[in-house]
C-alpha positions as CSV (number, residue, x, y, z in Angstrom):
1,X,0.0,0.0,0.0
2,X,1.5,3.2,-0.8
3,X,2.0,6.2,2.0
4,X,-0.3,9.3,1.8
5,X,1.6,12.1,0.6
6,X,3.2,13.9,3.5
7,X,3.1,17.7,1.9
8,X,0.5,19.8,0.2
9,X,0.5,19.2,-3.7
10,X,-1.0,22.8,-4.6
11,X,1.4,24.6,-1.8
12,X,4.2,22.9,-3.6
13,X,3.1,23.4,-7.2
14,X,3.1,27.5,-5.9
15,X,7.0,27.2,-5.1
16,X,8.3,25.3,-7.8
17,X,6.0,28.2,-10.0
18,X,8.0,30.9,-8.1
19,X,11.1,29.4,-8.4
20,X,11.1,28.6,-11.7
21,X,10.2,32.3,-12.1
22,X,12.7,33.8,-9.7
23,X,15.7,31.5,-12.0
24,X,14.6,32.7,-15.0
25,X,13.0,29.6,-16.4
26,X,13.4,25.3,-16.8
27,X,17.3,25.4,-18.0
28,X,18.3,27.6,-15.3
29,X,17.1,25.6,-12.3
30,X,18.0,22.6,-10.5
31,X,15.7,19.8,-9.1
32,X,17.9,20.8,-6.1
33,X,16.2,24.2,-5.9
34,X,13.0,23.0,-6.7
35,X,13.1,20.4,-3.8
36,X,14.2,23.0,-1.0
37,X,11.6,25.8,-2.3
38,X,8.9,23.0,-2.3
39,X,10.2,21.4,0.9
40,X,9.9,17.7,-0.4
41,X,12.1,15.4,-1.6
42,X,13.4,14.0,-5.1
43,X,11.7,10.9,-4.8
44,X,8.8,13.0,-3.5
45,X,8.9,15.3,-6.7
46,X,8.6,13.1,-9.0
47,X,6.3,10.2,-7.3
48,X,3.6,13.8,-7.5
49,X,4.6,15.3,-10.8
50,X,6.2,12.9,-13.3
51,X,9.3,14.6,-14.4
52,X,10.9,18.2,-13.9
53,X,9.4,18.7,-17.2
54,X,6.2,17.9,-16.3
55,X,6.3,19.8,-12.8
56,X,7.3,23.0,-14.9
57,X,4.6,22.7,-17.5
58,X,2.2,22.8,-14.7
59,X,4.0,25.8,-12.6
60,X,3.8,27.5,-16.0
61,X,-0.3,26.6,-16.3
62,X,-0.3,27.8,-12.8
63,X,1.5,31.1,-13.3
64,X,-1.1,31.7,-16.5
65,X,-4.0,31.4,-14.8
66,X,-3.1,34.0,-12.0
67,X,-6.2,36.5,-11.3
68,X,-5.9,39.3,-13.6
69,X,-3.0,38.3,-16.0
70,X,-1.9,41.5,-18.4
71,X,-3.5,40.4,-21.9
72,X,-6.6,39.1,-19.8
73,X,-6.8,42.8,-18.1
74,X,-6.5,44.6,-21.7
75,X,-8.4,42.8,-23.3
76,X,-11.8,44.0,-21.7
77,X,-11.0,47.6,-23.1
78,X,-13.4,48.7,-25.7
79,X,-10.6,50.6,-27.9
80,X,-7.2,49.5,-29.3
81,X,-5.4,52.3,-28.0
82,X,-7.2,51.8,-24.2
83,X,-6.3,47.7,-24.9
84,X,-2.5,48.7,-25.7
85,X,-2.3,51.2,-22.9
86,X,-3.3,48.5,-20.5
87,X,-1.7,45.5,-21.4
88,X,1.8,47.8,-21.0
89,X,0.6,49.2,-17.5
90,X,-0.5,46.2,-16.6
91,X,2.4,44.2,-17.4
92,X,5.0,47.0,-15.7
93,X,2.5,45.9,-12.4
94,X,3.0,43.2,-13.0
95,X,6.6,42.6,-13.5
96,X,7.4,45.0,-10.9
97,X,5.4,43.7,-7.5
98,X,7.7,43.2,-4.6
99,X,5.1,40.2,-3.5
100,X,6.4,38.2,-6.1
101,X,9.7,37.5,-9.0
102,X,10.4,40.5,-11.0
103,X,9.7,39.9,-14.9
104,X,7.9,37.7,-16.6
105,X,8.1,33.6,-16.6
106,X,6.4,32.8,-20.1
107,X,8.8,36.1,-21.5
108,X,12.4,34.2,-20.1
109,X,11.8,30.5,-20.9
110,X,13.1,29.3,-24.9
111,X,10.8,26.3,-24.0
112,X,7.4,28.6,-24.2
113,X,7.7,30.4,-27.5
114,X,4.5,28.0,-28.1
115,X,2.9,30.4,-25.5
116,X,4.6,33.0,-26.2
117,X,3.1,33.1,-29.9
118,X,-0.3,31.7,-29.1
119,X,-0.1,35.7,-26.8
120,X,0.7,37.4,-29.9
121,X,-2.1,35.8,-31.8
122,X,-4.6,36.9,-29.3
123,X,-3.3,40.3,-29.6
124,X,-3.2,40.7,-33.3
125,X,-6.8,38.9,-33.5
126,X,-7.9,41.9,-31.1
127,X,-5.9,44.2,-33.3
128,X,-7.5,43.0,-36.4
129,X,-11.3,43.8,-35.0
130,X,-10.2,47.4,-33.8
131,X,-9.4,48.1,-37.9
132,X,-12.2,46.0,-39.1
133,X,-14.4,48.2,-36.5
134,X,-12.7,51.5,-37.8
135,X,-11.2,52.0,-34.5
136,X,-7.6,51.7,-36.0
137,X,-6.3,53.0,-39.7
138,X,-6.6,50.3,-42.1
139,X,-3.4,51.1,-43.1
140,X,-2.2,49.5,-39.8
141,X,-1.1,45.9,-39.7
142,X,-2.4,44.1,-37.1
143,X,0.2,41.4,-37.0
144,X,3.1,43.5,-37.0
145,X,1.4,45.9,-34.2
146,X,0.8,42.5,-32.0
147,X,4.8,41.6,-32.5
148,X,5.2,45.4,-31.9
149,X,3.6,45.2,-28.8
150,X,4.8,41.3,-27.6
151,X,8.9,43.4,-28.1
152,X,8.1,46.4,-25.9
153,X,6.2,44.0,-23.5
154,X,9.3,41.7,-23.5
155,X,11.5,44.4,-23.1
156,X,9.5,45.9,-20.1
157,X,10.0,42.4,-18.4
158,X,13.8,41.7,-19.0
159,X,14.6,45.5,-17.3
160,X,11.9,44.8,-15.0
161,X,14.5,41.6,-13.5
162,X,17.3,44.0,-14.1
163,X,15.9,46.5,-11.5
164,X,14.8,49.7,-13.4
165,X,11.8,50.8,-11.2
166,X,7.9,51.2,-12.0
167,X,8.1,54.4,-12.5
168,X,11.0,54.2,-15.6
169,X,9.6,51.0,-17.4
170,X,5.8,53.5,-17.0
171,X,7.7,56.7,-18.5
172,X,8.7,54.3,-21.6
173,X,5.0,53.4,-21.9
174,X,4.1,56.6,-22.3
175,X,6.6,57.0,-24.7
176,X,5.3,53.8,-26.8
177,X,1.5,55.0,-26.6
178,X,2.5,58.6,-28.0
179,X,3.5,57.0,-31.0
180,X,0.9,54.3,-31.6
181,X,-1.3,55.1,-34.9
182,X,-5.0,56.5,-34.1
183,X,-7.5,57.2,-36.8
C-alpha cells in the first residue's frame, strides 16, 4: 500500500512556480532548488509530478491562470489604443510587485515560445477587429502591431528583472503609446 503524501501538492506546485520564475525559467534551475523551495524530496517530486518537465509545465499553467494576467486585463477595453495602454501598464504591475519575482516567466523560458506566440495571436486577432471596427487606420497591420507590442512587452519584463523601477519602465509606456497610430 503506498503512503499518503506527506506535503501539500497545490502549496508545492506555488514554489516550484516561483522558483522557476525567480531562476529565469526550466534550463536555469535545479531539481535541487525545486526540492528545497517545495520542501519535499526527489523521490517525492517526481512520485507527485512525473518529471521536472512535467512539474514545470504545470507551474507554467499555474502562473497563466493567475487572477488578472496582463493580456486578460486589456483585453476588456473597448478601444485598441485603451487595450494597448493596458496591457503595457498592466504588465510593468505586473513585472514589478515586490510580492512576487520580477519579470515575466512565459517572456524568459526558450521552451514557451508556443505560448509566447499563441499571446501574440490573441493580440493581433484583437488588433485586427479594432481596424475591421474603424477604430484603427486600415493602413495598420495588425500582426506587426501585435509583435510590436509582444517586443516592448518583452522588453519591459527583461529590465523589470534587471531592476529599473515602476516608474522608468511607466515613463517608456508613455513613450510607446505617443507613438501608436490612431484614426
Amino acid at each position: 500500500m503506498a503512503r499518503p503524501r506527506e506535503f501539500d501538492r497545490t502549496r508545492a506546485l506555488q514554489c516550484a512556480m516561483l522558483t522557476f520564475w525567480e531562476c529565469g525559467g526550466y534550463d536555469q534551475t535545479s531539481v535541487s532548488q525545486l526540492t528545497e523551495a517545495m520542501g519535499i524530496s526527489s523521490p517525492s517530486l517526481y512520485a507527485a509530478f512525473g518529471s521536472k518537465r512535467d512539474l514545470f509545465d504545470e507551474a507554467v499553467e499555474l502562473y497563466a491562470q493567475r487572477p488578472g494576467t496582463p493580456l486578460t486585463l486589456a483585453l476588456t477595453e473597448p478601444t485598441a489604443y485603451e487595450f494597448a495602454s493596458r496591457l503595457l501598464d498592466a504588465a510593468i504591475v505586473d513585472c514589478t510587485k515586490r510580492s512576487q519575482p520580477k519579470g515575466c516567466l512565459v517572456n524568459t523560458d526558450p521552451l514557451l515560445v508556443d505560448r509566447r506566440d499563441s499571446g501574440r495571436a490573441v493580440i493581433a486577432k484583437r488588433l485586427a477587429r479594432a481596424v475591421d471596427e474603424g477604430d484603427l487606420p486600415t493602413s495598420a497591420d495588425p500582426k506587426t502591431l501585435a509583435e510590436y507590442l509582444i517586443i516592448v512587452v518583452n522588453g519591459l519584463s527583461a529590465r523589470a528583472r534587471d531592476g529599473v523601477t515602476r516608474r522608468e519602465l511607466q515613463a517608456v509606456a508613455t513613450n510607446v503609446m505617443a507613438a501608436w497610430p490612431r484614426t
